[in-house]
VMD Tcl script that builds the backbone (N, CA, C; Angstrom):
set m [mol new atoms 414]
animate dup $m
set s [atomselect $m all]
$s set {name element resname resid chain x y z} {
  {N N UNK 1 A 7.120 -54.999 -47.755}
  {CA C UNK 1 A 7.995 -53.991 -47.178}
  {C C UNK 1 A 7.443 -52.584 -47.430}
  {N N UNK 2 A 6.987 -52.377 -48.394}
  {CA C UNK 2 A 6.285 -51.225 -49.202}
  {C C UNK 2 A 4.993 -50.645 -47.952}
  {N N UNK 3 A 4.371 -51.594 -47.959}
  {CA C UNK 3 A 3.265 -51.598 -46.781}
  {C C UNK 3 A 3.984 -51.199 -45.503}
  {N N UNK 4 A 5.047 -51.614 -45.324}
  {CA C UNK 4 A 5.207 -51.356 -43.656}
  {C C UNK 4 A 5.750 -49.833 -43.618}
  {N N UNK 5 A 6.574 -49.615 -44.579}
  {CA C UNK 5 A 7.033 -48.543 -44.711}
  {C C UNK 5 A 5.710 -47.234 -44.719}
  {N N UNK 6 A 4.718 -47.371 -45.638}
  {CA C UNK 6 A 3.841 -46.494 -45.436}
  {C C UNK 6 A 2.895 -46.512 -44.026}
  {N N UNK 7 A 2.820 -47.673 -43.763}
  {CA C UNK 7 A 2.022 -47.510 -42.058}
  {C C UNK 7 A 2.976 -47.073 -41.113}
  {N N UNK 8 A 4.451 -47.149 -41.419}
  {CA C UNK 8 A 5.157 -46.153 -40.345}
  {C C UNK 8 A 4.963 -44.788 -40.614}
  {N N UNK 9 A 5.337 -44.379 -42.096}
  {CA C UNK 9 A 5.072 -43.192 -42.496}
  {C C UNK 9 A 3.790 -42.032 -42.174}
  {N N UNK 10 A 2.325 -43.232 -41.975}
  {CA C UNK 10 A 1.352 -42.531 -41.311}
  {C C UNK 10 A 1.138 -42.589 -40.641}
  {N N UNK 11 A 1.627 -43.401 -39.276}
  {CA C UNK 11 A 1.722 -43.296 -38.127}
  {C C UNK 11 A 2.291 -42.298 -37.596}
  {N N UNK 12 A 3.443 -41.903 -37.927}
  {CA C UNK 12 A 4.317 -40.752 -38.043}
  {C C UNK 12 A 3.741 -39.548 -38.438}
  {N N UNK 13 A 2.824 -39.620 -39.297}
  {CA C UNK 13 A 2.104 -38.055 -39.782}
  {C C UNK 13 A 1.222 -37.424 -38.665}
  {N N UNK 14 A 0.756 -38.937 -38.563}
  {CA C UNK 14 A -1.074 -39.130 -37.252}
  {C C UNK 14 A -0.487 -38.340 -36.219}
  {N N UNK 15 A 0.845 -38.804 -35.778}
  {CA C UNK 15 A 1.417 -38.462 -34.348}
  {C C UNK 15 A 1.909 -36.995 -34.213}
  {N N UNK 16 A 2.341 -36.591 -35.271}
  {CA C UNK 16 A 3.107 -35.414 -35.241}
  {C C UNK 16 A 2.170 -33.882 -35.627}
  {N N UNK 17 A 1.026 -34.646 -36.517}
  {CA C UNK 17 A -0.465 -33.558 -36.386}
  {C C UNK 17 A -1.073 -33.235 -34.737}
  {N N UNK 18 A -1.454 -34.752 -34.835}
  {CA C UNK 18 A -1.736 -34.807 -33.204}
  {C C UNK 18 A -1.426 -33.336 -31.911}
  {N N UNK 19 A 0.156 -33.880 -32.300}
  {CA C UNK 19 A 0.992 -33.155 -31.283}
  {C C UNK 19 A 0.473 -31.236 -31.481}
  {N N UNK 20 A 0.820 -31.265 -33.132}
  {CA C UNK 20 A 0.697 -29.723 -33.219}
  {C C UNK 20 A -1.034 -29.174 -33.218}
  {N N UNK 21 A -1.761 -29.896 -33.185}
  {CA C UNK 21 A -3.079 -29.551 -32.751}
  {C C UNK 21 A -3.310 -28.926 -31.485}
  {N N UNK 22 A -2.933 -29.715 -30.688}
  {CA C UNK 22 A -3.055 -29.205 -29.183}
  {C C UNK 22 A -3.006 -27.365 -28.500}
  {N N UNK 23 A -3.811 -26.989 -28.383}
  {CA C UNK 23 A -3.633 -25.659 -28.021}
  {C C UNK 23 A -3.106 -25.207 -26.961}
  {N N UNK 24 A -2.192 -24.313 -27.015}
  {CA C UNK 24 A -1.532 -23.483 -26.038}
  {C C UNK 24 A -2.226 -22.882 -25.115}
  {N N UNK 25 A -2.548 -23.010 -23.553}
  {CA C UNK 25 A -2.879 -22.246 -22.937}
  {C C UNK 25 A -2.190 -21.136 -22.896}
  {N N UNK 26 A -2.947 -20.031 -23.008}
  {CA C UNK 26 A -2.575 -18.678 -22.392}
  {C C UNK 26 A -2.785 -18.598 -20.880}
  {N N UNK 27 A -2.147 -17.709 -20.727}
  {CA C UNK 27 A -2.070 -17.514 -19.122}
  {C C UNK 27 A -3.049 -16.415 -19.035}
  {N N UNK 28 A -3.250 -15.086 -19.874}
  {CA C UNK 28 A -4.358 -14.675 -19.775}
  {C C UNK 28 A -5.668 -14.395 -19.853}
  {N N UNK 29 A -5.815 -15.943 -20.643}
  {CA C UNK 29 A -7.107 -16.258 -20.910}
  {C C UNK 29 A -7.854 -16.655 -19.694}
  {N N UNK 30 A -7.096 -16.906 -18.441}
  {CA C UNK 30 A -7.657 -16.832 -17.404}
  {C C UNK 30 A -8.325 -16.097 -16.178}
  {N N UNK 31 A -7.799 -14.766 -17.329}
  {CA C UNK 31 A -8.693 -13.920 -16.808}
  {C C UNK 31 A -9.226 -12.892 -17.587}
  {N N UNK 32 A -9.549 -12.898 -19.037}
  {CA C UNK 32 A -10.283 -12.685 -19.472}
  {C C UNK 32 A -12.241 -12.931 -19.742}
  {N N UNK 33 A -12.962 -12.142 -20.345}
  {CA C UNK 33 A -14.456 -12.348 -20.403}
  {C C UNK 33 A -14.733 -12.478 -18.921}
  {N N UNK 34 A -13.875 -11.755 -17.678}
  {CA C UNK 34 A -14.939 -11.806 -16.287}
  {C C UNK 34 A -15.012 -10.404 -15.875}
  {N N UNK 35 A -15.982 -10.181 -14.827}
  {CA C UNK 35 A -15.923 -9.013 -14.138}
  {C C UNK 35 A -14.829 -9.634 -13.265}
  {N N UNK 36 A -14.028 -8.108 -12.839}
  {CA C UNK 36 A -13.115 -8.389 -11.203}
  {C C UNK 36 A -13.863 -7.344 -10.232}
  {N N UNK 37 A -14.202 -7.929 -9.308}
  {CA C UNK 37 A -14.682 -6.507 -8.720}
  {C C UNK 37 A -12.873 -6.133 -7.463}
  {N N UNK 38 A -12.753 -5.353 -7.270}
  {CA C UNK 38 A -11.729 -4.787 -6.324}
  {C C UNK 38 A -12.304 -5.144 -4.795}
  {N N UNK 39 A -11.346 -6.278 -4.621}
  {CA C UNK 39 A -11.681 -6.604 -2.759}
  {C C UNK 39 A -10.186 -5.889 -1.918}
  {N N UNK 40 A -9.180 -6.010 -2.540}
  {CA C UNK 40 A -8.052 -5.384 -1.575}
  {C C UNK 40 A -7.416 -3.908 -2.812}
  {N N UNK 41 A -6.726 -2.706 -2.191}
  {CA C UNK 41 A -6.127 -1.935 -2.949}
  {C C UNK 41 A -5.083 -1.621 -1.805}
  {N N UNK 42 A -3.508 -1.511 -2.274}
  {CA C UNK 42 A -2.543 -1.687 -1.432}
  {C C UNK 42 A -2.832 -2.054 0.220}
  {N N UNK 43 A -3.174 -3.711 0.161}
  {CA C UNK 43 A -3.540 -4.216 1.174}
  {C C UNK 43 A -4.448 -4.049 1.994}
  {N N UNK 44 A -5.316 -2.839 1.884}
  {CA C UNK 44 A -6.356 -2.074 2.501}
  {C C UNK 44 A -7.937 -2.815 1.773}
  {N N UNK 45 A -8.873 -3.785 2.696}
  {CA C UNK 45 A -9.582 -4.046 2.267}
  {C C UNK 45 A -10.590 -2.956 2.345}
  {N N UNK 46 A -11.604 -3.197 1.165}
  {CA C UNK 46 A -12.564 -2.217 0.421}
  {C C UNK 46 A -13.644 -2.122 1.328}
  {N N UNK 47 A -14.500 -1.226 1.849}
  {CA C UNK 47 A -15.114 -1.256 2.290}
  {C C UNK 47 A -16.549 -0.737 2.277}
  {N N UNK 48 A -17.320 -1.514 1.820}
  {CA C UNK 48 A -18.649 -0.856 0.958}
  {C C UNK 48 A -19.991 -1.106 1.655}
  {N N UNK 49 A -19.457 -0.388 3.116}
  {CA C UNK 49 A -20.438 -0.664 3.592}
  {C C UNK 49 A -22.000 0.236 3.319}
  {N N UNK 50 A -21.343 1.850 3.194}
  {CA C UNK 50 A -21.718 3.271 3.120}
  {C C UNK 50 A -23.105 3.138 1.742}
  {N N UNK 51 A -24.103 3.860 1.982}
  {CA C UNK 51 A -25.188 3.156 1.108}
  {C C UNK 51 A -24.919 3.937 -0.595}
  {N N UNK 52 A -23.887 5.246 -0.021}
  {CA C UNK 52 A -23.271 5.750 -1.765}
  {C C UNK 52 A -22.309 5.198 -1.995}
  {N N UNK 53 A -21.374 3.784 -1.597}
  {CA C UNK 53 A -20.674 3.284 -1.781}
  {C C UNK 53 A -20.566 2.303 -3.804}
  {N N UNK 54 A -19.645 2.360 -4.263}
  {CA C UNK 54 A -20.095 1.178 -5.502}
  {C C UNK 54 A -18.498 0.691 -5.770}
  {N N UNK 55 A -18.478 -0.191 -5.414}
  {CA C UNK 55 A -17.010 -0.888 -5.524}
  {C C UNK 55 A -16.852 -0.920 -7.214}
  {N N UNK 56 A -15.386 -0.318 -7.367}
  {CA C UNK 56 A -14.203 -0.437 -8.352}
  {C C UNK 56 A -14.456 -2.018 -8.830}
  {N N UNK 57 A -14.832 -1.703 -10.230}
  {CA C UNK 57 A -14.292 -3.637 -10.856}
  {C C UNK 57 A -13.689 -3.093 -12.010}
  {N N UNK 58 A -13.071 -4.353 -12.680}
  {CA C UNK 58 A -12.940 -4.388 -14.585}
  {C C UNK 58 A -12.780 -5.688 -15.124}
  {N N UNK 59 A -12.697 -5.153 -16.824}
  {CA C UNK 59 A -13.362 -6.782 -17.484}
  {C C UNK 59 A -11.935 -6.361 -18.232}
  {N N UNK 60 A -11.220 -7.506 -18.615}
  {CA C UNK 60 A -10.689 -7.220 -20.009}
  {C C UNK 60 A -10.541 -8.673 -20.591}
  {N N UNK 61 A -10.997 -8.104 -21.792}
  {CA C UNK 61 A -11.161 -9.095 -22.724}
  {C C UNK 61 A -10.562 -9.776 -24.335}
  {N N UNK 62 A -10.864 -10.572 -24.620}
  {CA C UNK 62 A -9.808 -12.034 -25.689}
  {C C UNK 62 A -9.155 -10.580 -26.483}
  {N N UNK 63 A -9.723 -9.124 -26.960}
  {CA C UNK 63 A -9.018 -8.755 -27.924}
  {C C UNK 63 A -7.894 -7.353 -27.412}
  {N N UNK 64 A -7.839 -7.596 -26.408}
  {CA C UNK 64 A -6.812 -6.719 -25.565}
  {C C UNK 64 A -7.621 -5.592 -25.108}
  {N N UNK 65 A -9.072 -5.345 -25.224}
  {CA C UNK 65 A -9.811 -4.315 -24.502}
  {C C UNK 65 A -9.674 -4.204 -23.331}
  {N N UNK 66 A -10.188 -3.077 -22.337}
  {CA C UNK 66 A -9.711 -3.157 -20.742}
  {C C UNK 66 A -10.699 -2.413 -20.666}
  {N N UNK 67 A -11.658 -2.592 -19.989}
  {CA C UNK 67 A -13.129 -1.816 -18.947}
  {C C UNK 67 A -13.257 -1.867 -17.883}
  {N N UNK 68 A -14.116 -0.809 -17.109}
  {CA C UNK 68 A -14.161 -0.737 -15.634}
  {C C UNK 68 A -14.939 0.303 -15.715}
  {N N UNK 69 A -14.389 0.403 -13.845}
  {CA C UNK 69 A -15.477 1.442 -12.937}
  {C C UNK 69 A -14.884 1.582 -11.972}
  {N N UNK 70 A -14.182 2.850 -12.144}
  {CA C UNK 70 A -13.535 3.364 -10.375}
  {C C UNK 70 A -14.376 3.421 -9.192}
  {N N UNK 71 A -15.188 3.551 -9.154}
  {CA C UNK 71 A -15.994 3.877 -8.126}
  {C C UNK 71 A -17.104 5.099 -8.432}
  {N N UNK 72 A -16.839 5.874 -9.138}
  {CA C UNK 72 A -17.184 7.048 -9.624}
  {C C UNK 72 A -17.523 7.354 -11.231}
  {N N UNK 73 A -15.976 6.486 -12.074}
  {CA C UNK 73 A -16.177 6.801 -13.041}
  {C C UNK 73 A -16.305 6.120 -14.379}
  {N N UNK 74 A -16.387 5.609 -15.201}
  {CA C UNK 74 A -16.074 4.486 -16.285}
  {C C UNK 74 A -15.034 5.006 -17.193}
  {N N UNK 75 A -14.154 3.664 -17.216}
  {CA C UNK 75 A -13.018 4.134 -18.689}
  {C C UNK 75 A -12.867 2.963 -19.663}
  {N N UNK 76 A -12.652 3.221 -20.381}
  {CA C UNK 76 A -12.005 1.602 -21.650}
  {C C UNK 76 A -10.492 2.223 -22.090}
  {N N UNK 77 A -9.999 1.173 -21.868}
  {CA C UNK 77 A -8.784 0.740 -22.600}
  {C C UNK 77 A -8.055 0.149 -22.927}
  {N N UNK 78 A -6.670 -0.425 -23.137}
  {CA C UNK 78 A -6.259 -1.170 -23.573}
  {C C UNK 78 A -5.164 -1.840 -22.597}
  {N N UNK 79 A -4.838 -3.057 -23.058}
  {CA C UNK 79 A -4.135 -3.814 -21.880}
  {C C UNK 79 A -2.865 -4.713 -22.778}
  {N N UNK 80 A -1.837 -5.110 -22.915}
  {CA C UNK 80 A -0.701 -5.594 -22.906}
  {C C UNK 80 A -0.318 -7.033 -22.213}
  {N N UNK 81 A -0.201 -7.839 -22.879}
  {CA C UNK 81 A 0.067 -9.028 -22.192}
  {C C UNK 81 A 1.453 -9.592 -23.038}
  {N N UNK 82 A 2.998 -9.890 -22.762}
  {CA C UNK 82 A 3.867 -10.594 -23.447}
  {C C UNK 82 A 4.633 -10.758 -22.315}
  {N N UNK 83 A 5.224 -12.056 -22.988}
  {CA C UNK 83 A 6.123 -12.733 -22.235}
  {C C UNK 83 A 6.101 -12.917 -20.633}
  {N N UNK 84 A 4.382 -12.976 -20.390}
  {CA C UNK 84 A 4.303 -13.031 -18.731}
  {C C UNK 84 A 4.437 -11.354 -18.255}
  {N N UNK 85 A 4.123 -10.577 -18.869}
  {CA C UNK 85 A 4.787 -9.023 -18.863}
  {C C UNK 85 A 3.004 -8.340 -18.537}
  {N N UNK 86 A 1.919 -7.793 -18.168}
  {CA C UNK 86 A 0.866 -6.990 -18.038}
  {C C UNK 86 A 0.882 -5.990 -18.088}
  {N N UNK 87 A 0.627 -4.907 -18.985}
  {CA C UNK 87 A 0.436 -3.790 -18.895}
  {C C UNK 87 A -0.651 -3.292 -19.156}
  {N N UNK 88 A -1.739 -2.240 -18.276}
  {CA C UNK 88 A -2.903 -2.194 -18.401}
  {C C UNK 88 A -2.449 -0.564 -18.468}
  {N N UNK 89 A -3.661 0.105 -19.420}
  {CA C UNK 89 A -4.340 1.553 -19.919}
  {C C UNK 89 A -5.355 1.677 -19.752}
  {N N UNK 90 A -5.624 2.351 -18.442}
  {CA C UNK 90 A -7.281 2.698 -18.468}
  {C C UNK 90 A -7.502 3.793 -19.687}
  {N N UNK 91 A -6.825 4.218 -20.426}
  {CA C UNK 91 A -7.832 5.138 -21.585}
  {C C UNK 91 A -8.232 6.192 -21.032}
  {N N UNK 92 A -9.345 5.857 -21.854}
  {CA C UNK 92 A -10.258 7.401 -21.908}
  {C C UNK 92 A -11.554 6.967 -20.653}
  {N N UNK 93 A -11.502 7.944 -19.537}
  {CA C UNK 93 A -12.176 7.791 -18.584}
  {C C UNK 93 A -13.473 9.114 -18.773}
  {N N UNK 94 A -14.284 9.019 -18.233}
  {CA C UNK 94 A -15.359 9.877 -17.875}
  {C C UNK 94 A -15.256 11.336 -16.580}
  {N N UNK 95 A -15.810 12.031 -17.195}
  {CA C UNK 95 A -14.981 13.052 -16.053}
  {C C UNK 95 A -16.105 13.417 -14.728}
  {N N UNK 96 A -16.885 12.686 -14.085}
  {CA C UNK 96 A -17.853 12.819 -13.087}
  {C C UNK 96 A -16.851 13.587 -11.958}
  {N N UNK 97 A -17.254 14.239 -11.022}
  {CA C UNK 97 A -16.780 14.951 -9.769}
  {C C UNK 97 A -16.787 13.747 -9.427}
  {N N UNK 98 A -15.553 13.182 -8.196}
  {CA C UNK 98 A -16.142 12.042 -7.105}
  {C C UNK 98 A -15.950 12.277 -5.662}
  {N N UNK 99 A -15.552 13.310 -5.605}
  {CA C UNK 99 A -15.540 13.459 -4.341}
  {C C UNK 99 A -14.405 12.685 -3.153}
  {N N UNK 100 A -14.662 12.294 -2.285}
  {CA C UNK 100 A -13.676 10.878 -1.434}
  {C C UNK 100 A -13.364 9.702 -2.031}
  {N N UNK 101 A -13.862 10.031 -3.321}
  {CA C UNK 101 A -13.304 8.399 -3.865}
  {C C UNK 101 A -11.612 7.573 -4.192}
  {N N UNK 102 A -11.696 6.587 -4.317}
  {CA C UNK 102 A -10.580 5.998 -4.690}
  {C C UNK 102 A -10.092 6.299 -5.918}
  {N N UNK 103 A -10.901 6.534 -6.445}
  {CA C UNK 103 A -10.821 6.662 -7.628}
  {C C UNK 103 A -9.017 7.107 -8.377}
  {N N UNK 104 A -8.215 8.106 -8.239}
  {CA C UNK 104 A -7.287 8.313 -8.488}
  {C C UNK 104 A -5.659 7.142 -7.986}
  {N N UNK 105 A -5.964 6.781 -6.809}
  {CA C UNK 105 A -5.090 5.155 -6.458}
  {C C UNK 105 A -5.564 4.566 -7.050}
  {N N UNK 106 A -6.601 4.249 -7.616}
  {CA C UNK 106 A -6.989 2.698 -7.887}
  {C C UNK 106 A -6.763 3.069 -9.773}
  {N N UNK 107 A -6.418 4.032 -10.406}
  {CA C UNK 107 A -6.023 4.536 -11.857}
  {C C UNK 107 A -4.493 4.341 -11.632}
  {N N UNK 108 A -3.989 5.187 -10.640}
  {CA C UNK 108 A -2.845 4.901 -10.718}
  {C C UNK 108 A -2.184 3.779 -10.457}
  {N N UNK 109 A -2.444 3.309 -9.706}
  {CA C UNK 109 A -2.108 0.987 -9.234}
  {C C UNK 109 A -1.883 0.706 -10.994}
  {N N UNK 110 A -3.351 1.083 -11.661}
  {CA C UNK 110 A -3.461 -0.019 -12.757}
  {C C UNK 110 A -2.307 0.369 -13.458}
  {N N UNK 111 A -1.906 1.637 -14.071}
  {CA C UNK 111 A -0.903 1.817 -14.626}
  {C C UNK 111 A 0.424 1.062 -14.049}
  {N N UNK 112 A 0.428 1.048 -12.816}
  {CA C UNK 112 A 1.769 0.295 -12.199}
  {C C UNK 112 A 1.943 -0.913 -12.841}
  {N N UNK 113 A 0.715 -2.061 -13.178}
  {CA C UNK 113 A 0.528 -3.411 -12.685}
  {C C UNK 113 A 2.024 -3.874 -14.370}
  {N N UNK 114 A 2.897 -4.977 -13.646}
  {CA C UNK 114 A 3.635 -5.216 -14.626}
  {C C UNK 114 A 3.166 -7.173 -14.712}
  {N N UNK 115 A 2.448 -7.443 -13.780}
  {CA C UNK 115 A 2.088 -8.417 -13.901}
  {C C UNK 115 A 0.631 -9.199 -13.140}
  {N N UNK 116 A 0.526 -10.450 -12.869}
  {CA C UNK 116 A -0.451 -10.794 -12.167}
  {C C UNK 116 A -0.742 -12.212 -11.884}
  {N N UNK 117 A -1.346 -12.304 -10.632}
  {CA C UNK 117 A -1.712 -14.157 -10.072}
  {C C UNK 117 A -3.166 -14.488 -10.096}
  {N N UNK 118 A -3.304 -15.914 -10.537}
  {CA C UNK 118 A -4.860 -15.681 -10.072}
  {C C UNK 118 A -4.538 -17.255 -8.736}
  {N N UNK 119 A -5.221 -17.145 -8.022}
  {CA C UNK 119 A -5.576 -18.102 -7.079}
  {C C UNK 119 A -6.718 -18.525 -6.339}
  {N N UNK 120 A -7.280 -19.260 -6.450}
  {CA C UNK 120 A -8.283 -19.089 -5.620}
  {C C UNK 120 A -9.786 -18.513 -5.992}
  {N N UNK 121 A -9.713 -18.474 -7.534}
  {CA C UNK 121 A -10.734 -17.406 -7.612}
  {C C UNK 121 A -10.676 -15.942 -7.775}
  {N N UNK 122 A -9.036 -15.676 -7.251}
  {CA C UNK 122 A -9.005 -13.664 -6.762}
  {C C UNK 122 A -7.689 -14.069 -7.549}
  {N N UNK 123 A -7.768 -12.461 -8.207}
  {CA C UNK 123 A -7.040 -11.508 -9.484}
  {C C UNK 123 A -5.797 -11.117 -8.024}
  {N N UNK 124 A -4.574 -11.063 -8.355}
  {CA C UNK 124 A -3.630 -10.597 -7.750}
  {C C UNK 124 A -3.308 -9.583 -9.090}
  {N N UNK 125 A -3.584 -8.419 -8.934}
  {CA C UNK 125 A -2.379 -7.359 -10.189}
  {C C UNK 125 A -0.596 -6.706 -9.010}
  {N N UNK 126 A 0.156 -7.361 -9.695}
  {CA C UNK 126 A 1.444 -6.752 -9.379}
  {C C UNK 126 A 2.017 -5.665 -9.974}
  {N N UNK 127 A 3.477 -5.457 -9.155}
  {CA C UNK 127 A 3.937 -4.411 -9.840}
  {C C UNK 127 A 5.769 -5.317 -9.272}
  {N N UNK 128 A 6.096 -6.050 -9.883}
  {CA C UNK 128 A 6.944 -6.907 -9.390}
  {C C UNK 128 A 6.496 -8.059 -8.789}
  {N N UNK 129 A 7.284 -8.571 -7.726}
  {CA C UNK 129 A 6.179 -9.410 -6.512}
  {C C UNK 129 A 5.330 -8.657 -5.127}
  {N N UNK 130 A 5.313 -7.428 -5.365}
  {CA C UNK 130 A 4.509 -6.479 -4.659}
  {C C UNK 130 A 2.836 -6.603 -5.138}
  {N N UNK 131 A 1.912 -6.825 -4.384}
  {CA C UNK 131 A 0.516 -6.924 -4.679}
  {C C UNK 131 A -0.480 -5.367 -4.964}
  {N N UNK 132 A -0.884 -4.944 -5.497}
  {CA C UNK 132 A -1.091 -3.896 -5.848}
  {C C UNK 132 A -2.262 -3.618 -5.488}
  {N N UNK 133 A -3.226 -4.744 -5.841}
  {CA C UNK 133 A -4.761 -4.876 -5.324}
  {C C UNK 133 A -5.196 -6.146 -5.804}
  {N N UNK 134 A -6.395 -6.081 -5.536}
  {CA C UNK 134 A -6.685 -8.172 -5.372}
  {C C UNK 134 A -8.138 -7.730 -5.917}
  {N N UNK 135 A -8.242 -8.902 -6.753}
  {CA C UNK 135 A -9.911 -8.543 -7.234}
  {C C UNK 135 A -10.693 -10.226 -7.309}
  {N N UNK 136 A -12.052 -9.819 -7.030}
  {CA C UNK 136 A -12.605 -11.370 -6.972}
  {C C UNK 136 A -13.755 -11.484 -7.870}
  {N N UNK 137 A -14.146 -12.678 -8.704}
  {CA C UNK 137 A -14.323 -12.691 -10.134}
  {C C UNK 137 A -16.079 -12.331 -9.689}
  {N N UNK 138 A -16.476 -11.908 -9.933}
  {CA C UNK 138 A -18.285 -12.346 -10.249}
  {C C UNK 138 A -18.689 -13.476 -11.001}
}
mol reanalyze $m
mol bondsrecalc $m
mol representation Tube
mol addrep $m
């Protein structure tokens, strides 16, 4: 009886380690460690055809860092992820002239973004269920 009792007992341990081993996906680990480059900004696809053209991307990464490139300029900062919640800080940006660039919508979007989809390959950043801009991974 002694015996059965302990092979339930570690069966019971085996199973219940088991269980708590298993790691939690994050939801934003799915889009962390990539480039996004910017293919849509309020529905308006990007258009790079122009030979001074350099399409808007960013990376953010496992420790809440946030990087990019407006088009013009580079910034790092920090980004917010709870409860399904996104909040991105471009930081401290670089102060280059840019001329016609996007550059100032595509700073201000990011501050909007309260959330985000990925599908397909392409970054949806929201601001509700409103699409803000769409980015596609490199």
């Amino acid at each position: 009886m002694k015996n059965i009792t302990t092979a339930i007992f570690c069966l019971f341990l085996f199973i219940s380690l088991s269980c708590s081993s298993s790691k939690t996906v994050n939801k934003i680990d799915s889009i962390t460690s990539k480039q996004w480059n910017l293919s849509t900004i309020n529905v308006m696809t990007m258009d790079n055809k122009s030979p001074d053209y350099q399409n808007p991307y960013m990376t953010l990464s496992p420790d809440n860092g946030f990087s990019g490139f407006t088009g013009c300029n580079s910034f790092t900062g920090t980004y917010k992820y709870e409860s399904d919640k996104l909040s991105l800080d471009p930081g401290a940006i670089t102060k280059m002239h840019c001329g016609s660039s996007i550059e100032m919508e595509f700073l201000n979007l990011l501050r909007k973004v309260s959330g985000f989809e990925v599908r397909n390959n392409t970054l949806a950043l929201l601001d509700g269920s409103d699409v803000l801009m769409t980015f596609i991974s490199k």
